[in-house]
C-alpha positions as CSV (number, residue, x, y, z in Angstrom):
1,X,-65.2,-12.8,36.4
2,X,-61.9,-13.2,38.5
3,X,-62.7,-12.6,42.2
4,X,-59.3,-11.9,44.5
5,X,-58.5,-14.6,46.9
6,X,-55.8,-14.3,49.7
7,X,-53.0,-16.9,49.7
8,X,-51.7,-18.1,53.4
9,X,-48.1,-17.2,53.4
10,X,-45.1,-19.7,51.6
11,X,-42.8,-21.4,53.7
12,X,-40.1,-20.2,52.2
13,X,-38.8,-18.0,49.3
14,X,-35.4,-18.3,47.9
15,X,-33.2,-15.4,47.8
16,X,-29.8,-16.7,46.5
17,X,-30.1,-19.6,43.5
18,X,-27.5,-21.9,42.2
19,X,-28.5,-23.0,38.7
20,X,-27.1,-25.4,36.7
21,X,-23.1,-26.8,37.4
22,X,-20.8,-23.9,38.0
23,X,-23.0,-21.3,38.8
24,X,-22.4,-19.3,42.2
25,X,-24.6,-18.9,45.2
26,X,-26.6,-20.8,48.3
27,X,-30.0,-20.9,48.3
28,X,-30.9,-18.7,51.5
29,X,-34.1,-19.2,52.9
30,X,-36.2,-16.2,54.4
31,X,-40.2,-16.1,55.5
32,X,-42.6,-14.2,53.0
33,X,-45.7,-13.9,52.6
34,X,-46.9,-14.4,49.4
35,X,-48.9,-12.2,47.0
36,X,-52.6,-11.2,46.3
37,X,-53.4,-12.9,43.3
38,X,-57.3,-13.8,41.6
39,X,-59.3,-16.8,41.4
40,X,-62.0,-17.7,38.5
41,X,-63.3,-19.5,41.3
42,X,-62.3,-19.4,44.9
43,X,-60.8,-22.1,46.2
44,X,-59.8,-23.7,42.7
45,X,-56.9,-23.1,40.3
46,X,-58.7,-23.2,36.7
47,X,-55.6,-24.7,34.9
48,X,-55.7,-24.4,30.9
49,X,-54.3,-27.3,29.2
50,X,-54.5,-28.4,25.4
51,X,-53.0,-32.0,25.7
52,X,-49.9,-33.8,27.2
53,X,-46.8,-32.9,25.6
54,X,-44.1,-35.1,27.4
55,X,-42.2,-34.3,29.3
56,X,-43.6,-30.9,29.4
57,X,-46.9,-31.9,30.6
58,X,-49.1,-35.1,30.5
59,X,-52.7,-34.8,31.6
60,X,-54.5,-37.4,33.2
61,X,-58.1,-38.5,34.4
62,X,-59.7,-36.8,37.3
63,X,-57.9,-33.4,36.7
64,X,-54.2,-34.8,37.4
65,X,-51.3,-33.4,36.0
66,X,-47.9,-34.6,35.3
67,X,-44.5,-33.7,33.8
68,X,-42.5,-30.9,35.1
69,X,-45.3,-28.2,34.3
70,X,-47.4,-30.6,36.2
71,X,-45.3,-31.3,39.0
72,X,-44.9,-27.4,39.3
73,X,-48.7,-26.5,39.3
74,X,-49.1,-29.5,41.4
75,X,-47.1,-28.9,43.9
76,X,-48.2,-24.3,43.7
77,X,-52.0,-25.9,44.5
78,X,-50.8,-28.0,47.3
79,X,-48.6,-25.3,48.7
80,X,-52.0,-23.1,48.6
81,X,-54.4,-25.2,49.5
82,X,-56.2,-25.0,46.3
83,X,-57.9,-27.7,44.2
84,X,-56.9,-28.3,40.6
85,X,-59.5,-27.8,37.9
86,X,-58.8,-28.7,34.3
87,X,-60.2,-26.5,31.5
88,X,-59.2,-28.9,28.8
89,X,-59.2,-26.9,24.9
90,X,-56.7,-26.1,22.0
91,X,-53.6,-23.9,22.4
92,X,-55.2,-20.9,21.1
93,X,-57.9,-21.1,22.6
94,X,-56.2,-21.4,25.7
95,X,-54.8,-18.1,25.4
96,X,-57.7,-16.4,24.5
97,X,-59.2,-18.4,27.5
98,X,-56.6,-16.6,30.0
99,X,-57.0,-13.0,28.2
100,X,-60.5,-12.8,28.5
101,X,-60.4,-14.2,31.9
102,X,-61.8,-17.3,31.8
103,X,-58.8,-19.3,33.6
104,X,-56.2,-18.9,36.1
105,X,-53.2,-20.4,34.5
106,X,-52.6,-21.3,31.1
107,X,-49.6,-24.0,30.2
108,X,-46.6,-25.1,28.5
109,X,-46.1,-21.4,26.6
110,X,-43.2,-20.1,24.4
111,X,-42.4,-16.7,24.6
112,X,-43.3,-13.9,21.7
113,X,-43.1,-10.1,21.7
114,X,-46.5,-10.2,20.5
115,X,-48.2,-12.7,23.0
116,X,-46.9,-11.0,25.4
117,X,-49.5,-7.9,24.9
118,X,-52.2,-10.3,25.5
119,X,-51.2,-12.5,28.4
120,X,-48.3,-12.1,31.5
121,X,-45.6,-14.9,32.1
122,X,-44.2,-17.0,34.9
123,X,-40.9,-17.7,35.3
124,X,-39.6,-20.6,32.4
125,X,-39.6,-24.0,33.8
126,X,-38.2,-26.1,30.9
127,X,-35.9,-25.6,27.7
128,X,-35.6,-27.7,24.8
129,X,-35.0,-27.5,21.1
130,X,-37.0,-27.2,17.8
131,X,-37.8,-30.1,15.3
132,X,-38.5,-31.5,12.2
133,X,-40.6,-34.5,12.0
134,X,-40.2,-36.5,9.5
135,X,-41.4,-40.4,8.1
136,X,-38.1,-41.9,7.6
137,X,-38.7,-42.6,4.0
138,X,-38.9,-39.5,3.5
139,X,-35.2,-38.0,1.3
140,X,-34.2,-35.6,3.8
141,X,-30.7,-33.5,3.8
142,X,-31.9,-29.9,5.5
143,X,-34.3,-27.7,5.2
144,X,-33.8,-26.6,1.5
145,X,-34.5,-30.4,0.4
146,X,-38.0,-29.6,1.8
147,X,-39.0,-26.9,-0.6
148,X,-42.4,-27.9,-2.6
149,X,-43.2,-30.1,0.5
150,X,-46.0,-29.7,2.8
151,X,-44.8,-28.5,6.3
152,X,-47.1,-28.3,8.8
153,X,-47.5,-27.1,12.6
154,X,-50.2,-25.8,15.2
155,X,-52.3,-22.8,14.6
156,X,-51.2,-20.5,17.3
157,X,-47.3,-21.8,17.3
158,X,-44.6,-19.8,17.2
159,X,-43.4,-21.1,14.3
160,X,-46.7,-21.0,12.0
161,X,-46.2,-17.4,10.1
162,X,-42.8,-18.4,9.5
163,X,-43.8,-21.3,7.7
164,X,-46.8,-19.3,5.7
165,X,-44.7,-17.0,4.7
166,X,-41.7,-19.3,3.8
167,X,-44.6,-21.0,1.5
168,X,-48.3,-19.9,0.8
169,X,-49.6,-23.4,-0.4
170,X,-47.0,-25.5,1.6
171,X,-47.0,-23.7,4.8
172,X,-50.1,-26.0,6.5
173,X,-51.7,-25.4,9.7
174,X,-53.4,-27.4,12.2
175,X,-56.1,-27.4,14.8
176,X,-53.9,-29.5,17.8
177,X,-50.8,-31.6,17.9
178,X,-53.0,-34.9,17.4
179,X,-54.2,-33.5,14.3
180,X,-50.9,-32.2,12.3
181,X,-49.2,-35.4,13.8
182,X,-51.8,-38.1,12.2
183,X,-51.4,-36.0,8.9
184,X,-48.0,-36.7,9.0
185,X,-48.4,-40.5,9.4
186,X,-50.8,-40.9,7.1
187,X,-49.0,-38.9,4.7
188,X,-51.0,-35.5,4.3
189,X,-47.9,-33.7,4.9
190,X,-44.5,-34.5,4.8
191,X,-42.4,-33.1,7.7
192,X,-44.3,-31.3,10.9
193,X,-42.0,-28.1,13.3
194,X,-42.7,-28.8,17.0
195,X,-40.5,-28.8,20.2
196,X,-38.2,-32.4,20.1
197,X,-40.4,-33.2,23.1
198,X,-43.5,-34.0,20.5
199,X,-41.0,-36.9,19.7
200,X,-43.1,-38.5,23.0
201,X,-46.7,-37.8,22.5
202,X,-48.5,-40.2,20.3
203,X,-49.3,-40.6,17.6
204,X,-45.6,-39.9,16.8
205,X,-44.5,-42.0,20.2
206,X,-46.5,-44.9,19.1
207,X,-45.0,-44.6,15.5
208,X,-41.6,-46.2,14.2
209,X,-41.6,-44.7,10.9
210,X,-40.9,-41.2,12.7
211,X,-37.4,-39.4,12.5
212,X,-36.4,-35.7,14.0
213,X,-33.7,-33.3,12.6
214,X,-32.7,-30.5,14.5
215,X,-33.3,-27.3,12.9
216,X,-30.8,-24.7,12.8
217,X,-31.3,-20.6,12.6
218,X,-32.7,-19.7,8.8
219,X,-34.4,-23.0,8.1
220,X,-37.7,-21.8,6.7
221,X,-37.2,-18.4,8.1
222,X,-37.0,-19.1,11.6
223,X,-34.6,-16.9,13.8
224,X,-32.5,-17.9,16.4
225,X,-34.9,-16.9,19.2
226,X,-37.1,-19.8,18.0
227,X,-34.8,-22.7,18.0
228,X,-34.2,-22.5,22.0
229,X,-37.8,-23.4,23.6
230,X,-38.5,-22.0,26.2
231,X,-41.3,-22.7,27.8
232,X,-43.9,-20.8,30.4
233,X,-47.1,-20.7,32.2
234,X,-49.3,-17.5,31.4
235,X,-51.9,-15.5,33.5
236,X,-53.9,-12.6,32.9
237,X,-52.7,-9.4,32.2
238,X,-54.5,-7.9,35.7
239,X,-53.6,-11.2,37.6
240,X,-49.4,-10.9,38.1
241,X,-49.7,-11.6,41.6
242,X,-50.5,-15.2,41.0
243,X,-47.3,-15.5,38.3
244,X,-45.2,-14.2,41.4
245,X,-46.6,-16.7,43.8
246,X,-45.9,-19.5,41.1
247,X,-42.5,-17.9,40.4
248,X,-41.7,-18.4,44.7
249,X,-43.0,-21.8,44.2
250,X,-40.5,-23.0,41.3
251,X,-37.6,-20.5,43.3
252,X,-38.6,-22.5,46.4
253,X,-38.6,-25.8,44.8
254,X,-34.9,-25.7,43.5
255,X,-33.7,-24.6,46.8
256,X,-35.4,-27.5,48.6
257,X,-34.0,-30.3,46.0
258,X,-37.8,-30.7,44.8
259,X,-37.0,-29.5,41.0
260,X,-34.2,-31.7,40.9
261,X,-35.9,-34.9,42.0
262,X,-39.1,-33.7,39.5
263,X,-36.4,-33.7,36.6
264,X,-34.9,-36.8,37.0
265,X,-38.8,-38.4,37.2
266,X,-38.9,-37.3,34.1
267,X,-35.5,-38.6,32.5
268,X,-34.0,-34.9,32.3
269,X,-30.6,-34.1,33.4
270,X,-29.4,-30.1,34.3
271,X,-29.3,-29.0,30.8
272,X,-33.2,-28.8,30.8
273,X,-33.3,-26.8,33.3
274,X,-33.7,-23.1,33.0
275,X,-32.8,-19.5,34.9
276,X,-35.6,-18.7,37.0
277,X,-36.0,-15.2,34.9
278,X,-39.4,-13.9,33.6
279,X,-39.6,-12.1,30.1
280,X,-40.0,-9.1,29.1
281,X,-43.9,-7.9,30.3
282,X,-45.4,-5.7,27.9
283,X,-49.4,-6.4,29.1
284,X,-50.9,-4.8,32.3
285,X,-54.1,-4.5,33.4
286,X,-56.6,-4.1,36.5
């Protein structure tokens, strides 16, 4: 059950943005105070995670967080004065976890039409691109030289009915990243969709037989929309006020240089970053 907790007022909240080289406008900085938002338990932000994509997120021991997501939520529960709690699962159940109430935040999101009845989004905090994964043994030209292959991904992804429907038999799903990774190493599949940031999570990171190909709009039925990741955090339907007070936090954190120091930590240059602009919100609740 999600009890309401007050938040102490922000600092700061940014009400002009420069993003990325040649946009226009100062940050200027005016006093707010921040949004009513709800707590699974006072005091603590119950972050969902389902393991470290880098440099998305990373999760560490003792309920640490890393990566630009982490650096975000890191710095939101310092800013608040809240202590970080880990609810550690798989991606679905992550955001079956937030719908039903069960945690505050859920992390490291892409966006659907259809998601987006069930849970409510943050701002984006990251872009990057989509994948193949391949062994470099494997003959590989584009995606047509993969028909009769076994193509796998996450249950849950964005990409999975596209790849069941592009084949019934060769379209395989998997439980977590770990998983469909191993089976690609050990040879179960043959090529396995994620984000290009996959590339540094291990198993794949710790392999050298591993390629990537960038995949382009069409290959196995994906759309445009898909190739472009970008990626969010997720609250309850009946919780937006605590995705506005993490949207002020990200907002505040490019206008006081944070953002760009948390990118360079993290080997990323301006073309990772992303316009502070939520999605279209189709949930709502009490």
């Amino acid at each position: 059950m999600l009890r309401r907790a007050r938040t102490g007022s922000l600092a700061s909240v940014v009400l002009g943005f420069c993003f990325l080289a040649g946009c226009v406008a100062t940050a200027r900085l005016a006093a707010a105070q921040a949004p009513d938002y709800k707590l699974v338990e006072p005091g603590y932000l119950t972050v969902g995670t389902y393991g470290t994509g880098i440099p998305a997120i990373i999760v560490g021991p003792g309920d640490k967080l890393g990566g630009l997501d982490g650096a975000l939520v890191t710095a939101f529960a310092r800013d608040h004065n809240l202590k970080i709690k880990l609810y550690q699962t798989t991606f679905a159940s992550q955001i079956l976890a937030v719908e039903q109430g069960k945690i505050d935040l859920g992390t490291f999101v892409f966006y659907t039409a259809e998601r987006a009845k069930h849970v409510y989004y943050t701002f984006p905090f990251w872009v990057s691109h989509t994948v193949l994964f391949t062994l470099k043994s494997t003959p590989y030209t584009d995606a047509k030289s993969m028909e009769g292959k076994r193509v796998g991904t996450v249950i849950g992804f964005v990409w999975a009915p596209y790849l069941q429907k592009w084949s019934a038999t060769g379209g395989m799903l998997f439980p977590d990243q770990t998983t469909v990774a191993q089976a690609l190493l050990n040879g179960q599949i043959d090529a396995y969709v994620n984000g290009e940031a996959a590339m540094h999570t291990p198993p794949i990171s710790d392999s050298a037989d591993v390629t990537e190909h960038r995949l382009k709009a069409g290959d196995f039925g994906f759309p445009e929309t898909l190739l472009a990741n970008i990626s969010y955090n997720i609250v309850n339907c009946g919780n937006p006020g605590l995705a506005k007070a993490m949207d002020q936090e990200f907002v505040k954190m490019h206008a006081d240089g944070e953002w760009a120091k948390v990118l360079k930590e993290n080997k990323l240059g301006a073309d990772a970053d992303v316009e502070p602009k939520a999605p279209e919100q189709v949930c709502s609740g009490g």
